[in-house]
Structure formats: C-alpha cells, structure tokens
N, C-alpha and C positions, 0 to 999 in steps of 0.2 A: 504493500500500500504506500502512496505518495505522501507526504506528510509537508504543509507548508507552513515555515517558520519564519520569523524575523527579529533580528536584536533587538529591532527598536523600542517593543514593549518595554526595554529596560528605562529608554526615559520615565517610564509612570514609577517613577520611584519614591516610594513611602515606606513610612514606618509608624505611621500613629493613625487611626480612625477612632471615631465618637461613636460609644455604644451607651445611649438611653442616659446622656451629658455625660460621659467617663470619657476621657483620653483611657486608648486600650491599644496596645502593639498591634499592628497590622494584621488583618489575614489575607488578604488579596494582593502579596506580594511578589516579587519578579522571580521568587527563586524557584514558586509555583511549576512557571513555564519554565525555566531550566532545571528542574529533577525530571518533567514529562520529558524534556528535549531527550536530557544524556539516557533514560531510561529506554528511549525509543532506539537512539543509536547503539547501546549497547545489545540490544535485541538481533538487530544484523539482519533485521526483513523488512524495512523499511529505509524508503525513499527520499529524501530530505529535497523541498523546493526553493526556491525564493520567490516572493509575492512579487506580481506586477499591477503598476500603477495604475488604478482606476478611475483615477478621478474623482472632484467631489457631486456630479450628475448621479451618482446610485444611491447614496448617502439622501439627497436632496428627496431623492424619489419618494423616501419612504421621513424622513426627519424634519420638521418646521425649519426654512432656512435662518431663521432667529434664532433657534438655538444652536445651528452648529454656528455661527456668527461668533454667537455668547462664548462655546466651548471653543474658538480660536482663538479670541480675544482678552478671556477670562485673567490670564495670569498677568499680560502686560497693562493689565488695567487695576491688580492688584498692588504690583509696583508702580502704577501712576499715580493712586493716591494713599502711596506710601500706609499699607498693612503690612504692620510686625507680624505676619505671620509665616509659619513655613509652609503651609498647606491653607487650601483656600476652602470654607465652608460655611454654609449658608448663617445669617443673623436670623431669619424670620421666613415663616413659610407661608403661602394667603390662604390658611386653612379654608374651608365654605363658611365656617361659620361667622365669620367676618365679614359675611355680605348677606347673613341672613336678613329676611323683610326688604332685601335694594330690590326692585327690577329688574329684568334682562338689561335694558337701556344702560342702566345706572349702573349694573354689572359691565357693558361693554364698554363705556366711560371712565369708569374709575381703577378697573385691574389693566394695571398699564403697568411696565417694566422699569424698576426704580433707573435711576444712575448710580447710586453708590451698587458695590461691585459684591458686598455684601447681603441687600436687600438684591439684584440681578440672581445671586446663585438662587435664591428663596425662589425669586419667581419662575426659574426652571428647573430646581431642581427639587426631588422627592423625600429627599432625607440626609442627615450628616454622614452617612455610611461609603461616600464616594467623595475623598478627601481628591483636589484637582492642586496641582502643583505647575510646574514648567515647564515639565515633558509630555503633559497627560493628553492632549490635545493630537501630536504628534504620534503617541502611540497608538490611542483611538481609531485615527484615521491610517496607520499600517495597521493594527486588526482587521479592519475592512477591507483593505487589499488581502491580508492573507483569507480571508472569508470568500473572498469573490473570487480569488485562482484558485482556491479548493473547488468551487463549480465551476470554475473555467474545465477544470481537469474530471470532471462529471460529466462535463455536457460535450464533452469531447471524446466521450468514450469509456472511462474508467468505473467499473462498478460503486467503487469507494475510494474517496480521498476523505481527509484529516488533514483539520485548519486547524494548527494551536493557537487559535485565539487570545489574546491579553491586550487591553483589560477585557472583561467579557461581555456579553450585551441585554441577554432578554430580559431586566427592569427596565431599561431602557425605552420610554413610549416615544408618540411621533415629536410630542413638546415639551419633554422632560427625560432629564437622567438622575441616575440613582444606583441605590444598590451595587454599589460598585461598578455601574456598567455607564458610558456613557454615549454611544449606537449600539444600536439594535444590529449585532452581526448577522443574525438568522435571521434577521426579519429584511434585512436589507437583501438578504441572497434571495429568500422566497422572492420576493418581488423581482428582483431579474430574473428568476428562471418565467413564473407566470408571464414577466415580459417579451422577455425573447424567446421562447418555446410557444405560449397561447396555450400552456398546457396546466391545469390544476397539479398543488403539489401538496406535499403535508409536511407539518412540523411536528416532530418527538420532542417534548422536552421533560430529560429525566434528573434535572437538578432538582435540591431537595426543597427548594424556594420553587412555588412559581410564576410563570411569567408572566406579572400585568404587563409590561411593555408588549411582547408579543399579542396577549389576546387584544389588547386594549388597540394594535395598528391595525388587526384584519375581524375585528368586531362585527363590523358590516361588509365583510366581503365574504365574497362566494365562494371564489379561487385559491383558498388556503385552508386548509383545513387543519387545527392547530388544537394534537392533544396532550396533555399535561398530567405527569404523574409525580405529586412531591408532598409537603408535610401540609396537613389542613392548617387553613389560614384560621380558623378560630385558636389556633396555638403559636405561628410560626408567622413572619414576613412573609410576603408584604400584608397580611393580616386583613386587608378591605378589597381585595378578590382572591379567586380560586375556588369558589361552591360550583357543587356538582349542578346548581341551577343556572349556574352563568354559560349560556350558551349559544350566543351571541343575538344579533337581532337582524332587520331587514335580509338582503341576499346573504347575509353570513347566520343566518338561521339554522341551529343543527350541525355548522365549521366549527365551533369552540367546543371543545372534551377537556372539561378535568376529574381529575382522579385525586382526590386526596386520601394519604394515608395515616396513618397512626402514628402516636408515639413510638416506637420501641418497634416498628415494622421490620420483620426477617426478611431472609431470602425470599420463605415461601408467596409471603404477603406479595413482593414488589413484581415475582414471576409470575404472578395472578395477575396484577396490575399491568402490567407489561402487554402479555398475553390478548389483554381486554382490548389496552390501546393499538394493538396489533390490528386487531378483528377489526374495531372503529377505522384504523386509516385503510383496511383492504376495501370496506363499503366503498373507499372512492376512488373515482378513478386516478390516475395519476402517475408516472416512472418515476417520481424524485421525492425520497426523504431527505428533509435539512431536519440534523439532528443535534439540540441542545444537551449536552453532554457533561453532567454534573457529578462529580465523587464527594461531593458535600450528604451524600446517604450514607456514606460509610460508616461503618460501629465506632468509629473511633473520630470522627469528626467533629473539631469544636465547636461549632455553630448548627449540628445537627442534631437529630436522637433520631436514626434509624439505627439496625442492629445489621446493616449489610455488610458482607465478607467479601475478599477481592474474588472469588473463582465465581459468585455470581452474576457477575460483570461480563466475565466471558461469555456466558449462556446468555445474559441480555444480550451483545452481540451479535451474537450468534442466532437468535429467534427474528430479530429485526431483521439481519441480514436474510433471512429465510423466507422472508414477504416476496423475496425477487424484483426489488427498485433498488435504483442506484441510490447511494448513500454520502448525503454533503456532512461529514460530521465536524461541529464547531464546540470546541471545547466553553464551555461554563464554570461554574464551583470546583469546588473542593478545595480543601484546607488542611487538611491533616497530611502533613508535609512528607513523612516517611513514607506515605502508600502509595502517593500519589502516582507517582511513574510506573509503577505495577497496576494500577487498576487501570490508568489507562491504557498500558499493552494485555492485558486481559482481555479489555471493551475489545479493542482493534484486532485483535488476533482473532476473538471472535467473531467478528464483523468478517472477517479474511478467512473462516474455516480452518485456521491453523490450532494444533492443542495450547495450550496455555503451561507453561512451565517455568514456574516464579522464579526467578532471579536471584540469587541472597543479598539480602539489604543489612549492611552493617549497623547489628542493635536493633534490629525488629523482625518480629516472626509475622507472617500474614495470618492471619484468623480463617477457622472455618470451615466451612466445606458447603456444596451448593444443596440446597433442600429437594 
C-alpha cells in the first residue's frame, strides 16, 4: 500500500492544550505522525509518497473562504497586536444563548466577526482544544494535499492508499474549527471524488469522537453518505451531536449513520458496530470509501474508554476492505503514543489482506486478542 507523508505537519508544533480551563501537555502532537511514519517503514510493505500541491480551490469547495482567510492570517495578527502568548486560543465563544429573544435580522446584524484576534478565534472556532500557533496554518493546508494524493492514487487505480494526515480534520465544519482539526481532510476528498467522478461515495469514521464537522458539511446532501461509529455524545465530545436520531434532512435524508457506543466497549461491541456500518454503506451505491481512521478507541487511550486491542484493528480492516470499494484512508485520533504505529499497520495490513505480526515495541506489550 502507498502511504502519503509530509514533514510539514511538524510546523503544528505544540505542547500545551486547555482541557475544561487547565493548561494540560498536548495530545495531538507531531511525534503522533512520526511513530505511525517509522512504524510503517519498518514494516517493509509499504510505499512512502510525497503530496502534491493542490491548491486552495478544494479547500474553498467545501470550507467558508473566511475562515481559511482567519486560519492564514491568524498568527500574524496575533503578533500584530502584540499577544504574550505562545499559542493562540479563543477569549469568548457566541454561544446561542446570547442572542436569545434577537430576530433573524438582528441575529444577521449583530454576529459579525470581532477585530481583536482573540474574540476572531471565538467567532470561528468550537472550543480551546485546537491551540493555533505559527506553523498550524501551513501544516493544515499540507494535510490537505497529502489527503487529496491519497485519492489522487484511488482514483487512478489503487484499491487502497493511506494519507497520514496531521493535524486531523473531521471536527472540522464548513465555518468552524476545532477539536484539534482545522479542515475537514475527509470531507474535502468526499467532495472531489463526488466532483470529478459524479459518483456517490461514503465516509467511515471510526475515531472514538464523532464527526460534527463531517455530518454537519453533507447534512443536506444526497451524495455522501456518512456513517459514524465512536463514544455516545451524552458522555464524550463533541457532546451536542452524534444521536442515532440525527440523520440528516432535505436530499441528505437517510446519508447521516451514527453508531454510538458505550463506555468500556470491547472488541466484540465495535465488530458489531463495524459490521452494521458495513451493511449501511453496501445499501448505497458507490466505489469509494474515505475513511476516518481513529486509534483514540484503544484500551489504553487517554482521552478515550473503549476497551479495544491492536489485533482488532486488523479485522476492522480487513471487513471494510471486504465490501470491495476502493479505500481513501485518512488518518484521525489516537493518543496513546506506544501503540500507535502498530494499530495503525494492523488497520493497513488488514485493509491489504496481509497477516498482522506485531512488531516488539520497547516497554510495551500489545493487549489482547480479537473476540
């Protein structure tokens, strides 16, 4: 399998996020993508690419050109009106309820985009969980190129290609970032493939958050069809979607699938789940899964409570691939730094029909066995 990397994600360099007002060590860190990198090269069956430039017309297609505007401009506007900060994060966010009893009118009058660059992050962005610095902007926009030669290399043939993605994307809506993501990777490829093919496609997303940004871009479309299997939002981010009742409206009626699971969900649980979203994308027609590709389920993940093992990963793989569509897979979550590079040659090897045979990781044993 092809695998398409870029150094640049290392400008998105941080070390500190706000969890619930704490300054707290980073988890959406660059060393993420390099334990996935060297994990893959040491494997010895995979492909290494280099993304080509796309431009920002793909980006635009599916993203409010104000906010990528906001995210190019963001930091040198930080140091224009001199903020001590190292990392740039919102002051205030326009909740609704600060326009409860206005009008539409009065709503489209008065929510306008501050100038201080503090009150700007508020107005586009979802939450302090996507710290933006110097480089973030830069790296953003090289995850989009390596997202779009991953379906370059799709639509030109290849059953499966593998975009390491960083930062990630699907919190990401069309006028807001978040969650660590600041474009919509998956949501920007769905849209080119439906564009240039005219062909319906579907999105997997098996991180353990999931994706308002995703449901929230193809809500009302017809052409995507976009199922979700990750922790129920009555316990877990982004908390105010992901019910099994949200499922979309106008021509996107019946596109939106989510699957929420439980605390403490096993192997067994997520191969059920899995399975169902299977069934769901075969109803439609289509040759292409974009797949959001999250190890933030694993037993051992700090920001998760699933009970998942890396050899169950393979078998995900391996069932998706078993639908017989070609597969855009774009890396998501996952935190829990030691596994990382093994679940994801797990995922991939499975996706590839190849066996799966763990690697020794110095200081950690892999958990498990598949149910």
């Amino acid at each position: 399998m092809q695998v398409v990397y870029s150094p640049r994600h290392l400008a998105h360099d941080i070390d500190t996020e706000t969890f619930m007002g704490v300054a707290i060590p980073a988890n959406e860190v660059a060393e993420r993508a390099e334990l996935i990198r060297t994990a893959l090269e040491a494997d010895g069956g995979f492909a290494f690419v280099d993304p080509t430039d796309h431009g920002e017309e793909p980006i635009a297609a599916v993203h409010h050109p104000r906010l990528i505007r906001f995210l190019e401009s963001a930091w040198s506007e930080v140091r224009a009106q001199a903020i001590p900060r190292a990392f740039l994060s919102a002051d205030t966010y326009p909740n609704i309820a600060m326009f409860e009893g206005m009008s539409p009118d009065a709503l489209t009058r008065l929510r306008r985009e501050p100038s201080h660059i503090g009150g700007r992050a508020g107005f586009w962005g979802l939450d302090s969980a996507a710290p933006l610095v110097a480089g973030t902007y830069d790296a953003a926009r090289a995850a989009i190129d390596v997202a779009l030669t991953t379906m370059d290399l799709v639509l030109d043939g290849a059953p499966a290609a593998y975009g390491l993605c960083r930062p990630p994307g699907h919190h990401a809506a069309r006028s807001m970032y978040g969650g660590y993501c600041f474009f919509n990777n998956a949501a920007i490829v769905a849209h080119a493939i439906t564009a240039s093919t005219d062909e319906r496609v579907a999105i997997l997303d098996v991180d353990y958050h999931h994706g308002n940004g995703t449901q929230q871009i193809f809500w009302r479309r017809g052409d995507v069809r976009y199922v979700s299997i990750h922790a129920d939002p009555e316990r877990a981010y982004p908390y105010f979607l992901g019910h099994p009742e949200e499922t979309g409206e106008g021509e996107g009626a019946g596109e939106n699938r989510n699957i929420p699971l439980r605390a403490g969900a096993t192997d067994a649980d997520d191969l059920e789940a899995t399975d169902r979203a299977i069934e769901v994308i075969g109803e439609a027609p289509g040759a292409i899964i974009v797949v959001s590709l999250g190890f933030d389920t694993y037993g051992l993940d700090p920001i998760g409570d699933f009970a998942l093992t890396t050899p169950v990963y393979h078998e995900v793989g391996r069932r998706v691939a078993a639908l017989g569509r070609r597969l855009v897979i774009l890396q998501e979550g996952g935190y829990h730094r030691p596994s990382l590079g093994e679940n994801a040659r797990a995922w991939l090897r499975g996706a590839e029909g190849r066996p799966f045979d763990p690697l020794p990781v110095a200081g950690f044993t892999q958990q498990g066995t598949v149910v």
